[in-house]
C-alpha positions in Angstrom: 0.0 0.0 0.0 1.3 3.7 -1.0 1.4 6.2 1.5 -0.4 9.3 1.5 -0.8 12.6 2.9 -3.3 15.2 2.8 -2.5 17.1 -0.3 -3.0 20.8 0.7 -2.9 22.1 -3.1 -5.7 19.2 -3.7 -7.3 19.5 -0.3 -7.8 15.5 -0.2 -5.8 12.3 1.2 -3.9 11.2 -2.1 -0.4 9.3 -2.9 2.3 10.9 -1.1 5.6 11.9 -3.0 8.7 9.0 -2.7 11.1 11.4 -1.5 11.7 14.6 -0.9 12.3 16.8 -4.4 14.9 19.2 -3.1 17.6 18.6 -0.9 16.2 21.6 1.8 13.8 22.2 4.4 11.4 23.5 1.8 11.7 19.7 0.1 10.9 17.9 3.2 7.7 20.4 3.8 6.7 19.4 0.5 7.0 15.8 0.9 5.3 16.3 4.0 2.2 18.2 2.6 1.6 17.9 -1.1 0.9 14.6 -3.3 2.4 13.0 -5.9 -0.7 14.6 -8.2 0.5 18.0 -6.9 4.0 18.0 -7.3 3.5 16.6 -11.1 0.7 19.5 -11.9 3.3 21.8 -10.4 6.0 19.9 -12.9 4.1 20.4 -15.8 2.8 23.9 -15.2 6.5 25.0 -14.1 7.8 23.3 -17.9 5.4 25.6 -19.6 6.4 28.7 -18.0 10.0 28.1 -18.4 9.8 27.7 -22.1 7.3 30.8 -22.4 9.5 32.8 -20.3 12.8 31.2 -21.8 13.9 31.1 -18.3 17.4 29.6 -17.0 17.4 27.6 -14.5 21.6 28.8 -14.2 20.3 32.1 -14.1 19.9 33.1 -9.6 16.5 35.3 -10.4 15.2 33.0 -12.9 15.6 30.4 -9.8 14.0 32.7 -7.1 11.0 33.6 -9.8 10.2 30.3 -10.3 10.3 29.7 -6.6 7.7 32.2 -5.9 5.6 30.5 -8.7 5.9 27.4 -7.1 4.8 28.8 -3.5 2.0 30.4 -4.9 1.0 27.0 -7.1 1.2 24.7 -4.2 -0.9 27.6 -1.8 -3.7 28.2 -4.3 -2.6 31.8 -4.7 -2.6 33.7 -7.6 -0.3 32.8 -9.8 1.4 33.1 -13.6 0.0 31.1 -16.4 1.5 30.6 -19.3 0.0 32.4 -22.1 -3.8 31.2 -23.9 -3.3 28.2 -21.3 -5.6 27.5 -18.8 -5.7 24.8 -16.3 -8.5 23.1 -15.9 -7.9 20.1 -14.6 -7.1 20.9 -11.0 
């Protein structure tokens, strides 16, 4: 059996990431309160900004941008989309 955790981005007991994806506090408080679901939609939404943006992940403010985005992702704040996409399936 997989474990879970309640998903706060998903508000709902779901499959709970394998390990922690960063090597920080902030990647054991995700472990410990988002799902696997969450940290994928995050994943795919983070892709898509990245290559609208043409961000760099060598580049220190394209790092803390995308840091912010995450926060505000995982928290259900406002944050940005890439262009014409909308997601719907959250």
């Amino acid at each position: 059996m997989s474990k879970t955790v309640f998903c706060k981005k998903l508000n709902k007991e779901l499959e709970a990431l394998d390990y922690a994806p960063m090597p920080n506090a902030k990647g054991e408080e995700i472990l410990a309160n988002y799902s696997k679901q969450a940290w994928k939609l995050w994943q795919d939404h983070q892709t898509r900004i990245i290559n609208e943006k043409e961000l760099s992940l060598m580049n220190p403010e394209h790092r803390k941008y995308l840091l912010e985005q995450m926060n505000k992702f995982l928290n259900n704040e406002n944050y940005d989309e890439a262009e014409g996409f909308k997601e719907d399936n959250i």
